[in-house]
BALOBA-1460 file (C-alpha; in Angstrom, 3 decimals):
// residues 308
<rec num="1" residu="x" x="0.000" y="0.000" z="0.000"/>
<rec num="2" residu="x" x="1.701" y="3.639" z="-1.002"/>
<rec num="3" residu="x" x="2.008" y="6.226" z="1.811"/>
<rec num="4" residu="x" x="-0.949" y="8.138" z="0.383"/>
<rec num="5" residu="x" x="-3.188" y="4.891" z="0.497"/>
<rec num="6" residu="x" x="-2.634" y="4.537" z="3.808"/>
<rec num="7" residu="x" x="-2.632" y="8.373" z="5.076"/>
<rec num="8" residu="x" x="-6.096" y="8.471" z="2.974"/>
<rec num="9" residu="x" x="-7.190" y="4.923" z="4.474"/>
<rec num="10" residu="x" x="-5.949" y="5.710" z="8.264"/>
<rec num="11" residu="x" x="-7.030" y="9.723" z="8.613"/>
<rec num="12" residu="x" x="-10.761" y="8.890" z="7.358"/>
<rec num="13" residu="x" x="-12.798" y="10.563" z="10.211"/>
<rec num="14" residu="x" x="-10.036" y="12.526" z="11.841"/>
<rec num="15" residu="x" x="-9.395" y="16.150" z="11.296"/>
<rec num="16" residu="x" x="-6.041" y="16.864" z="11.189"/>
<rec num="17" residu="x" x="-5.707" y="20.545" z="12.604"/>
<rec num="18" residu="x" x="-2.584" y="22.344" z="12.338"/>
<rec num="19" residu="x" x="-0.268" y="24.282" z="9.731"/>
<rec num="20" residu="x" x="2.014" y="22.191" z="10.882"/>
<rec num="21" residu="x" x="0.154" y="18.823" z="10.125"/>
<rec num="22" residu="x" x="-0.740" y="20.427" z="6.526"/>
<rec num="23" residu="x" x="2.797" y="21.190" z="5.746"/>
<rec num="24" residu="x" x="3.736" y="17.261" z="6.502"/>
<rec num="25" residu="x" x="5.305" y="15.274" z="3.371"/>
<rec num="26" residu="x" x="3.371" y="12.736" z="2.177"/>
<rec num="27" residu="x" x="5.125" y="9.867" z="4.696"/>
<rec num="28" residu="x" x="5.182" y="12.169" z="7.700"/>
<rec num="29" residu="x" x="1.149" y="12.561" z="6.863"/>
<rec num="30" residu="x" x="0.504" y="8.808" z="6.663"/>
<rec num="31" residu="x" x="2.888" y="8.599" z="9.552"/>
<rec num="32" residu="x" x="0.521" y="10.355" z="11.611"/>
<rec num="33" residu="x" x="-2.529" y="9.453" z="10.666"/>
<rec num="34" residu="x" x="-1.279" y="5.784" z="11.310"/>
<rec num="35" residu="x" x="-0.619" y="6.593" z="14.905"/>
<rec num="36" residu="x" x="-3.927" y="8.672" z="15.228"/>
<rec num="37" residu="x" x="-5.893" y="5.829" z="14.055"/>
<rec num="38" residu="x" x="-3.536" y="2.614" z="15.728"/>
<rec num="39" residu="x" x="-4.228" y="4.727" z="19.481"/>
<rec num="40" residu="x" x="-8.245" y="4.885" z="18.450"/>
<rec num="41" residu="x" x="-8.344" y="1.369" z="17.739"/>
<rec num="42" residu="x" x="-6.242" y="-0.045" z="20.547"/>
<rec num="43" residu="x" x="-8.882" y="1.940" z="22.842"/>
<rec num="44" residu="x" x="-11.551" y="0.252" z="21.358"/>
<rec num="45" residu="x" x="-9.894" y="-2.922" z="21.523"/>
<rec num="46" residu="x" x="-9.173" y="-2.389" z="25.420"/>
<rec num="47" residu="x" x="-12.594" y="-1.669" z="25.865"/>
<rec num="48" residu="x" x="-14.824" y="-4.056" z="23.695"/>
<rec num="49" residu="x" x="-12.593" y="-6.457" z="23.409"/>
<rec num="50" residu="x" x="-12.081" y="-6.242" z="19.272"/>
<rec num="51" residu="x" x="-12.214" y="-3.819" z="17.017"/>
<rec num="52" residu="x" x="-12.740" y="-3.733" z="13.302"/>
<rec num="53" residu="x" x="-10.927" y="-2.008" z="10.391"/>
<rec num="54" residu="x" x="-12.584" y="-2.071" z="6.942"/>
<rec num="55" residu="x" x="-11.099" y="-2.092" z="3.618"/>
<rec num="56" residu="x" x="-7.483" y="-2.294" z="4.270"/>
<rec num="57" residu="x" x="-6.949" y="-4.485" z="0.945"/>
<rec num="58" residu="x" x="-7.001" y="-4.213" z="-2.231"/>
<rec num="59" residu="x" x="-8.735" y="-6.260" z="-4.794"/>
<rec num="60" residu="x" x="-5.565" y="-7.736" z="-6.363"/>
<rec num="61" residu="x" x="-4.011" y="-8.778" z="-3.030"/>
<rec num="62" residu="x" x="-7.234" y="-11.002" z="-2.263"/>
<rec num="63" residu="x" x="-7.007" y="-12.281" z="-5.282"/>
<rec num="64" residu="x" x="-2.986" y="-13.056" z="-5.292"/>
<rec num="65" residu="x" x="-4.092" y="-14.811" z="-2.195"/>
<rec num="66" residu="x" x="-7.044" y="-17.279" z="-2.918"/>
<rec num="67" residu="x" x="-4.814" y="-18.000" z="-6.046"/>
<rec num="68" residu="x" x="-2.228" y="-19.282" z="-4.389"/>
<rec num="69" residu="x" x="-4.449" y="-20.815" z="-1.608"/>
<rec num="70" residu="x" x="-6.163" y="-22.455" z="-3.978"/>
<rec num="71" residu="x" x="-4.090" y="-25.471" z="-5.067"/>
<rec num="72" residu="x" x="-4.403" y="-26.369" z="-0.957"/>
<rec num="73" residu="x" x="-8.242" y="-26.392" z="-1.072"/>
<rec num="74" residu="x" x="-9.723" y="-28.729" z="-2.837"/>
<rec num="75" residu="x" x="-11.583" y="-30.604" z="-0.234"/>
<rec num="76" residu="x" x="-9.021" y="-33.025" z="-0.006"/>
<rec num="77" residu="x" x="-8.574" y="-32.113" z="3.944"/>
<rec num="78" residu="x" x="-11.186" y="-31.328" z="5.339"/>
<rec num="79" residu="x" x="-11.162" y="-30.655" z="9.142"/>
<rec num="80" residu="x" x="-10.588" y="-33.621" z="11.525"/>
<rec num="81" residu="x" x="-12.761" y="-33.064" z="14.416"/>
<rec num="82" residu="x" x="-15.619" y="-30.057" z="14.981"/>
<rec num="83" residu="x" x="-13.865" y="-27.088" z="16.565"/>
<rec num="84" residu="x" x="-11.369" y="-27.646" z="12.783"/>
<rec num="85" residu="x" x="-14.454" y="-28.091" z="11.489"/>
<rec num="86" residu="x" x="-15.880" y="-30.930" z="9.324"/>
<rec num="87" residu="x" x="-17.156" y="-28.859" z="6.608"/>
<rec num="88" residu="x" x="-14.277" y="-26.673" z="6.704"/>
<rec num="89" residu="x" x="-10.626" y="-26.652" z="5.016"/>
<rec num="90" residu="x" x="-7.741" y="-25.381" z="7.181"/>
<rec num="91" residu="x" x="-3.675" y="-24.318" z="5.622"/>
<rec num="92" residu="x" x="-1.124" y="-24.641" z="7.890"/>
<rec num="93" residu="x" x="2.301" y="-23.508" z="7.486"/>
<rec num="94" residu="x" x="0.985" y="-20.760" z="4.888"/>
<rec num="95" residu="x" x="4.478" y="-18.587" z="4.925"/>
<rec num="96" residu="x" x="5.551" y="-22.271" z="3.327"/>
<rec num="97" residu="x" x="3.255" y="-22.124" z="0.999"/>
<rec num="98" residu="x" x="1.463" y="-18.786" z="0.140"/>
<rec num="99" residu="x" x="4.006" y="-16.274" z="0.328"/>
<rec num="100" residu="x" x="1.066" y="-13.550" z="-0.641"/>
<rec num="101" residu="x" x="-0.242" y="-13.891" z="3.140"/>
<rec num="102" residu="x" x="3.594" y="-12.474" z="4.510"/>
<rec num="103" residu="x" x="1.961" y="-8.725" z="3.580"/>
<rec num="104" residu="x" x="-1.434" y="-9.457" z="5.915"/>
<rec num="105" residu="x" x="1.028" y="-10.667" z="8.752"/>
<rec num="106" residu="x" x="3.163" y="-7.976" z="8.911"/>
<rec num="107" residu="x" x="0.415" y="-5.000" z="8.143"/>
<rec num="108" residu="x" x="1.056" y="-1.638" z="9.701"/>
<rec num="109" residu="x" x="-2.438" y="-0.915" z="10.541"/>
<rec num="110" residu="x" x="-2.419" y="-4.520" z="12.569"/>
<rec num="111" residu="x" x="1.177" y="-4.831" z="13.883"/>
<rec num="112" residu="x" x="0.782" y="-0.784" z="15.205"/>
<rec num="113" residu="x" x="-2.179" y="-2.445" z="17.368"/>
<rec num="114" residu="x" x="-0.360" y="-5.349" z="18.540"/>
<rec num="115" residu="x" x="3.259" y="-3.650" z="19.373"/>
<rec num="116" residu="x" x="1.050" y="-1.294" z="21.581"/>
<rec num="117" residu="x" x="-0.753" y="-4.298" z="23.237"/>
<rec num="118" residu="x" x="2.165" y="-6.901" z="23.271"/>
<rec num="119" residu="x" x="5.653" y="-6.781" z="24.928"/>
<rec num="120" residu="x" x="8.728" y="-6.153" z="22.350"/>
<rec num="121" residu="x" x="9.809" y="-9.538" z="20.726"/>
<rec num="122" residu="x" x="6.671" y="-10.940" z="20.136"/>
<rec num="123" residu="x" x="5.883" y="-13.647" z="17.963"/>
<rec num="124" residu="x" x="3.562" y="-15.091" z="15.590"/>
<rec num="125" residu="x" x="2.176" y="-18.453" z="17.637"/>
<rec num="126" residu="x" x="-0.459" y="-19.305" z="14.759"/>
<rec num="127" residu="x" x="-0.835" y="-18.487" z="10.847"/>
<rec num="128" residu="x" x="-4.283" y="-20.399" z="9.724"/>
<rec num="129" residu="x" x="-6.254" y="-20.031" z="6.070"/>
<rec num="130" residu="x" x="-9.826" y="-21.664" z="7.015"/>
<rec num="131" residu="x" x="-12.028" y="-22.263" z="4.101"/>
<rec num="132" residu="x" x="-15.485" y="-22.484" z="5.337"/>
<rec num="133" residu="x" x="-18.236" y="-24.199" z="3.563"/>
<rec num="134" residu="x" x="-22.031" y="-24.665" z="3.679"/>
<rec num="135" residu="x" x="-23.408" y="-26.610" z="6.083"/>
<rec num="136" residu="x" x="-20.412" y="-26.021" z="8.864"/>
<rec num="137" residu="x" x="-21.653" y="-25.645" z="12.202"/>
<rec num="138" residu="x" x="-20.430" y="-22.764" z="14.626"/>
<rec num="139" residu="x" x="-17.663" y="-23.462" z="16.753"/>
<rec num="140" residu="x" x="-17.868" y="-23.914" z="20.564"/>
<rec num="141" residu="x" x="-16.578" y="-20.448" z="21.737"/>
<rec num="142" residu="x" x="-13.134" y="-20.032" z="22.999"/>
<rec num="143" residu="x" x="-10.059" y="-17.907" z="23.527"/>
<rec num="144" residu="x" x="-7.207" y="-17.945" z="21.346"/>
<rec num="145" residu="x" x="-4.254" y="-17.355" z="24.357"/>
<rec num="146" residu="x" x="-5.201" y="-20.032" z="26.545"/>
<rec num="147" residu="x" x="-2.499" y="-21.731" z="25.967"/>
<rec num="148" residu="x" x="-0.681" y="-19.657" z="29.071"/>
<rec num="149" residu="x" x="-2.637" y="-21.603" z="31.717"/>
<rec num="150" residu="x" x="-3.061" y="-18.740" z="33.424"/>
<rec num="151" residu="x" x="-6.550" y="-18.135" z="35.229"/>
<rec num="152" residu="x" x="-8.736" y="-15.190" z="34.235"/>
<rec num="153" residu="x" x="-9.115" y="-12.600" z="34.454"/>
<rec num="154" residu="x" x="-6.146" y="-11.335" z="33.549"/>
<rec num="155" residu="x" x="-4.780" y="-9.148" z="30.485"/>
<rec num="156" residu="x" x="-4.025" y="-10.894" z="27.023"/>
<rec num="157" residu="x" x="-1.204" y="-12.519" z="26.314"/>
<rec num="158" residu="x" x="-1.750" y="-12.608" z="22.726"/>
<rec num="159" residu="x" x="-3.866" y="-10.860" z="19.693"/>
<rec num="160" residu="x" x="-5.118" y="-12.240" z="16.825"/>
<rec num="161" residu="x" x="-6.785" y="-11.369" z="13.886"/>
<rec num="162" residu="x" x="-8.727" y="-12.662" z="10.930"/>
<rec num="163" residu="x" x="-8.890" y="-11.310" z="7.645"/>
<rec num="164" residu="x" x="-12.009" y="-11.505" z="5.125"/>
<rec num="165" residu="x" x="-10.443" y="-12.848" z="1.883"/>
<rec num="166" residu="x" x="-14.392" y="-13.172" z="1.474"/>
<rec num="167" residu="x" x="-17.176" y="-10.989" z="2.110"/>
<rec num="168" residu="x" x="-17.767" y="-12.024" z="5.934"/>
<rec num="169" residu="x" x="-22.122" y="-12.263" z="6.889"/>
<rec num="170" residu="x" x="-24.102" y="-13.894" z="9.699"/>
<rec num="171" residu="x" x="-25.040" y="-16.564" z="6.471"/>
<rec num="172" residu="x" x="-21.846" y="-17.584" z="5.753"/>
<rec num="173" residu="x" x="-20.000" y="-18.543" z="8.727"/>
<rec num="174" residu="x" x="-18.512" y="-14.696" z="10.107"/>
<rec num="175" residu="x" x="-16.302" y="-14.739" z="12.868"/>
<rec num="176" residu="x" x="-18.438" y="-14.319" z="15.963"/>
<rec num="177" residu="x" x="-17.411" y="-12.412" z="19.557"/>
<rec num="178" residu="x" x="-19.030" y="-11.849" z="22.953"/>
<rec num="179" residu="x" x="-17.824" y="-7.804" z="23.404"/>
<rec num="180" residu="x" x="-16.478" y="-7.162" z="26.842"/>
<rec num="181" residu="x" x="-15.632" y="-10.698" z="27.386"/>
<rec num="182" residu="x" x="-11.912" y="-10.340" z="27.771"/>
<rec num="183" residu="x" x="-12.810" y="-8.975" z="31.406"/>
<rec num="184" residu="x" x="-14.541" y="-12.440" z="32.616"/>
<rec num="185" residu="x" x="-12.897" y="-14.081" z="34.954"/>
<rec num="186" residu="x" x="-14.476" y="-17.593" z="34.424"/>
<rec num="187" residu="x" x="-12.640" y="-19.914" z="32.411"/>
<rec num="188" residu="x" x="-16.312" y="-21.653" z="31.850"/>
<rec num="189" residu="x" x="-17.231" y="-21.317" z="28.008"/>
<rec num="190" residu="x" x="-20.741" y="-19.303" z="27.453"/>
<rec num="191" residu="x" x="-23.403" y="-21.287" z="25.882"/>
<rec num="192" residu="x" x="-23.312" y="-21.322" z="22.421"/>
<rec num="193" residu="x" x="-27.024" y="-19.573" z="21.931"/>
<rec num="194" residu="x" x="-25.350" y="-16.361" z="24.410"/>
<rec num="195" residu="x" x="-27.619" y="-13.855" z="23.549"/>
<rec num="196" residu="x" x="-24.810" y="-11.215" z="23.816"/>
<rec num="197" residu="x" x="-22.950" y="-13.481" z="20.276"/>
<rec num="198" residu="x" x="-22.219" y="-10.508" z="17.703"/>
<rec num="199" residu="x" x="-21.336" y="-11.658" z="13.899"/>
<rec num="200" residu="x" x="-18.644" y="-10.043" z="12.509"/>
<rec num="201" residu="x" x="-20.186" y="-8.725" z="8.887"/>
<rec num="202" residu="x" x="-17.382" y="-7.212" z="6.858"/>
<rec num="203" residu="x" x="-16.570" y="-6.455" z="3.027"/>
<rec num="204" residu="x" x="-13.520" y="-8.769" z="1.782"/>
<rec num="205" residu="x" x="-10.136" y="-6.624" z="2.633"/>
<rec num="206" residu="x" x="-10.927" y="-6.137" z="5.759"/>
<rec num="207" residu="x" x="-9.821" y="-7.584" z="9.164"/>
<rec num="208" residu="x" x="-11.339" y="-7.927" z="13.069"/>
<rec num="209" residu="x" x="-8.493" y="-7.791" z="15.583"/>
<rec num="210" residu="x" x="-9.082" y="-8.888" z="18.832"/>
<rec num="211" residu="x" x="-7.961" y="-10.040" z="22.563"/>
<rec num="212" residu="x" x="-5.747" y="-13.318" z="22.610"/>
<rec num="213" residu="x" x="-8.666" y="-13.646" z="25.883"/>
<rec num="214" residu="x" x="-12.029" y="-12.543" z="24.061"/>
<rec num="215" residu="x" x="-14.312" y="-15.674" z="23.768"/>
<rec num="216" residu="x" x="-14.986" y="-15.818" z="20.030"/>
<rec num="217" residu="x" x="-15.842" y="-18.657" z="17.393"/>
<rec num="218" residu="x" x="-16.534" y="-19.232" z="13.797"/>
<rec num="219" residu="x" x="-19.798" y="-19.283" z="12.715"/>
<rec num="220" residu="x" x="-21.858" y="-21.457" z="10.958"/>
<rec num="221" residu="x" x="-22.323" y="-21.614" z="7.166"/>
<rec num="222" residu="x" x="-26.093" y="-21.436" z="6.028"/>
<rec num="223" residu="x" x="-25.500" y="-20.264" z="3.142"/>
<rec num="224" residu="x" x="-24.394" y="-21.679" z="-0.230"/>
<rec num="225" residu="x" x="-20.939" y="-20.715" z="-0.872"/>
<rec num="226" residu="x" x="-17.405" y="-20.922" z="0.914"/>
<rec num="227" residu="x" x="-16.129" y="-18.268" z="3.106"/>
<rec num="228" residu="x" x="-12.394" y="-18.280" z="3.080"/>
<rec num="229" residu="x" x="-10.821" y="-16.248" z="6.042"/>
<rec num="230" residu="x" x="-6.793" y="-15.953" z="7.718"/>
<rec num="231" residu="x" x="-5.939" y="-15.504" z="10.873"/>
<rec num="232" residu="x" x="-2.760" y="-14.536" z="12.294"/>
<rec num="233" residu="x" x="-2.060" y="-14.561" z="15.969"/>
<rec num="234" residu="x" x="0.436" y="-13.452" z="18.029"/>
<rec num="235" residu="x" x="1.912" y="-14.227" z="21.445"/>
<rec num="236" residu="x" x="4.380" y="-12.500" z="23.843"/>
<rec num="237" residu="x" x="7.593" y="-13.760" z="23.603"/>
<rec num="238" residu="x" x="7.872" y="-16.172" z="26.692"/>
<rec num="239" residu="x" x="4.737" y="-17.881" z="25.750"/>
<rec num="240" residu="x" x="4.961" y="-20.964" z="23.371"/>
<rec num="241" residu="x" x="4.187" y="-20.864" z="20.047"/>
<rec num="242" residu="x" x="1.131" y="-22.639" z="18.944"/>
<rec num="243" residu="x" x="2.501" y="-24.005" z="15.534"/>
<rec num="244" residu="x" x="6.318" y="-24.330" z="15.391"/>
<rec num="245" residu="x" x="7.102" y="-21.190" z="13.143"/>
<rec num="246" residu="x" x="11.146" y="-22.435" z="12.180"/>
<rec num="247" residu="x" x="10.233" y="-25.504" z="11.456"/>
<rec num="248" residu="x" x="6.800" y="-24.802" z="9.673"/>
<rec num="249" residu="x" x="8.838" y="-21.901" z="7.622"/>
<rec num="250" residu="x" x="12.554" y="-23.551" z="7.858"/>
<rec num="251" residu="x" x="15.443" y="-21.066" z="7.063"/>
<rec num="252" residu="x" x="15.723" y="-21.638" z="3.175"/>
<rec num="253" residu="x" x="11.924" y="-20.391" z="3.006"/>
<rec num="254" residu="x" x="12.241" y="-18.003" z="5.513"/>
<rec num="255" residu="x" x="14.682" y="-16.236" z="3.491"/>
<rec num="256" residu="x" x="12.370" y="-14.784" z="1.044"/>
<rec num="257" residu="x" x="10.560" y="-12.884" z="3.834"/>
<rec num="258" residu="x" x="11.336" y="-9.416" z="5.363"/>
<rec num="259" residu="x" x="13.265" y="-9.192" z="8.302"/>
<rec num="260" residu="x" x="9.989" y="-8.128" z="10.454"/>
<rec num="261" residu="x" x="8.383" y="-11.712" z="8.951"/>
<rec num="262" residu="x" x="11.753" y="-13.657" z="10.381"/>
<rec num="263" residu="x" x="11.532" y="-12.198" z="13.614"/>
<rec num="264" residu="x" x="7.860" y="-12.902" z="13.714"/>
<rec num="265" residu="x" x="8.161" y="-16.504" z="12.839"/>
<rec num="266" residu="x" x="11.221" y="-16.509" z="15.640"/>
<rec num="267" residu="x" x="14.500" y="-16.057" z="13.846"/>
<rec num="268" residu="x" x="15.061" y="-13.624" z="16.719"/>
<rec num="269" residu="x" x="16.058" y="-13.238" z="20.619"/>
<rec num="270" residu="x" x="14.127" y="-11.588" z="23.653"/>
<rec num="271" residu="x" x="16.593" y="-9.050" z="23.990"/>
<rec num="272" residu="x" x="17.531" y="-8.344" z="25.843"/>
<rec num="273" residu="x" x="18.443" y="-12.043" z="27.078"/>
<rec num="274" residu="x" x="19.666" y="-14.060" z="24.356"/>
<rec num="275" residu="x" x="16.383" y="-16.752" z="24.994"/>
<rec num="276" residu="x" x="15.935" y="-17.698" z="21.134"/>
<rec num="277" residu="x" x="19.474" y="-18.606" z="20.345"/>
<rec num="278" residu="x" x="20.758" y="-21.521" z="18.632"/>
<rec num="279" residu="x" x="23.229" y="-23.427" z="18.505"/>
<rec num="280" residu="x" x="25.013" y="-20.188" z="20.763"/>
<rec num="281" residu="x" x="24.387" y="-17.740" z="18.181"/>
<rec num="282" residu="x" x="21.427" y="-15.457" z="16.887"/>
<rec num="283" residu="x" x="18.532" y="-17.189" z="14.850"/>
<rec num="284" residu="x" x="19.094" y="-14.402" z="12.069"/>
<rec num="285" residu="x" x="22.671" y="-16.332" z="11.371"/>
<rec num="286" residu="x" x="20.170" y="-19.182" z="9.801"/>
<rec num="287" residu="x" x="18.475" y="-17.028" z="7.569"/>
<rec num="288" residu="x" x="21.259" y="-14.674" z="6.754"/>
<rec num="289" residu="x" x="25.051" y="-15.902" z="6.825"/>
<rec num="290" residu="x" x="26.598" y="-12.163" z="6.993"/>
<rec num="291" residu="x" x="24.248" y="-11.826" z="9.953"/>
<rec num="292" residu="x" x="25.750" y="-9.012" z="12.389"/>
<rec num="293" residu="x" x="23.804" y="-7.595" z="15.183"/>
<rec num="294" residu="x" x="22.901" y="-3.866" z="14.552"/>
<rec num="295" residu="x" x="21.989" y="-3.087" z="17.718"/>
<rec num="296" residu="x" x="25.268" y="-3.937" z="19.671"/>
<rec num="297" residu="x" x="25.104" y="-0.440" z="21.570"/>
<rec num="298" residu="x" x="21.878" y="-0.577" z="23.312"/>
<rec num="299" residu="x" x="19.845" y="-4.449" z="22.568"/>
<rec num="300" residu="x" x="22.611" y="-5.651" z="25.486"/>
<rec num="301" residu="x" x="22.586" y="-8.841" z="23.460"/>
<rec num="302" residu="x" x="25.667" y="-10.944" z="25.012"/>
<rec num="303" residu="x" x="28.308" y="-10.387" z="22.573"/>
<rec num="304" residu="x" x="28.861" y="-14.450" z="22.298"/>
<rec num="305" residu="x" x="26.133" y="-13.972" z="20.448"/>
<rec num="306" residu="x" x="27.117" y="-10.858" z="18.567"/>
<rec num="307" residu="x" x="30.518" y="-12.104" z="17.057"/>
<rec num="308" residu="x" x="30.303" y="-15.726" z="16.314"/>
């Protein structure tokens, strides 16, 4: 997306006062009006529990990516047990095979949310296309970071998002929440007919981002067509990763991806410890041979790490 796309896309309903502000470059502006809109959604985040952000896509990036989805879904694999969902089609280890999804993970709209709700090193714990189809029943309603074992309520320890690559309705299966209920502090699942369930409608392009603790589920399909959706989601950095990211997206297919996308997928260290380190050297030495660390002055990274 160009600076302008996203200054347009991220200042929509914000007045910008200011000579100063009007005098801004074009990447200063979009600059801005990134941060404007990343502190207005984390706020509704905090409070609801999700929030959602329309449109961030264009029409030939969903298409790039159900094209190269599409070789993966051909109802070969259908899900294995309900909450994968028998009538639905889930792609692991998409980096390894749709390298158009590495631009959804690493958006600026959705990783300027998550830096300001996660601690520094975080790290992609799960990268899922679901392909939804008719007849699929709704989920049983759940939270994404339970994984930490810790008892509620308590704040996240992980976001996660899911993208429409389809338009998302209450017919087709849309992503459903419960609003306010990362601020329970049962563990017990609601009911599946909670009268307080809101479906997530939303045009294709766009994304819901919500609380690694928010009880949410997929919904079901009554209509006639597939619903194919992504979700990324992310997890401090002490907390396991769901899928195994290096070995998912091993170092000769990690390559291809940014450096943001490596550290994501955990060719990186806590810093400033040196947990993540293999073999007594930084992860990035996989990836990239001439591997130095740029940040010797002030990451504090052990320089065993730094010089081998």
């Amino acid at each position: 997306m160009s600076d302008k796309a996203l200054s347009d896309q991220s200042v929509s309903g914000h007045s910008l006062s200011g000579q100063a502000d009007s005098a801004l470059p074009n990447s200063k502006l979009a600059e801005h009006g990134l941060r404007v809109s990343v502190d207005e959604d984390c706020a509704t985040l905090q409070r609801d529990g999700y929030v959602v952000i329309r449109d961030l896509l264009s029409s030939q990036q969903i298409e790039d990516v159900h094209r190269e989805l599409a070789p993966y879904l051909q109802q070969n694999l259908m899900g294995r047990n309900e909450f994968e969902g028998l009538r639905s089609e889930r792609v692991y280890a998409v980096l390894a095979k749709a390298p158009s999804l590495a631009p959804l993970i690493e958006h600026p709209r959705l990783l300027g949310i998550v830096d300001h709700l996660l601690q520094p090193n975080y790290l992609l714990s799960a990268a899922i296309a679901i392909n939804v189809h008719p007849g699929e029943t709704a989920q049983a309603f759940h939270y994404d970071d339970g994984t930490a074992r810790i008892p509620r309520p308590r704040p996240m320890h992980g976001v996660s998002a899911v993208w429409a690559l389809d338009d998302f309705s209450e017919t087709n299966g849309a992503t459903e929440v419960i609003p306010g209920s990362h601020t329970w502090g049962s563990d017990t699942p609601p009911p599946p007919d909670d009268p307080r369930t809101l479906s997530i409608e939303m045009p294709a392009g766009s994304v819901v981002i919500f609380a690694g603790n928010l009880y949410h589920r997929g919904g079901a399909n009554r209509s006639s067509g597939t619903r194919l959706g992504f979700t990324p989601q992310y997890c401090e950095p002490w907390l396991r990763q769901i899928e195994t990211m290096v070995l998912a997206v091993p170092p000769e297919r990690a390559r291809q991806y940014s450096e943001r996308v490596q550290e994501l997928l955990g060719y990186s260290i806590a810093a400033p410890s040196f947990m993540g380190y293999v073999d007594g050297v930084h992860p990035r030495r996989l990836v990239d041979p001439n591997y130095r660390s740029r940040r010797i002055a002030n990451a504090g990274i052990p320089k065993l790490l730094r010089t081998r």
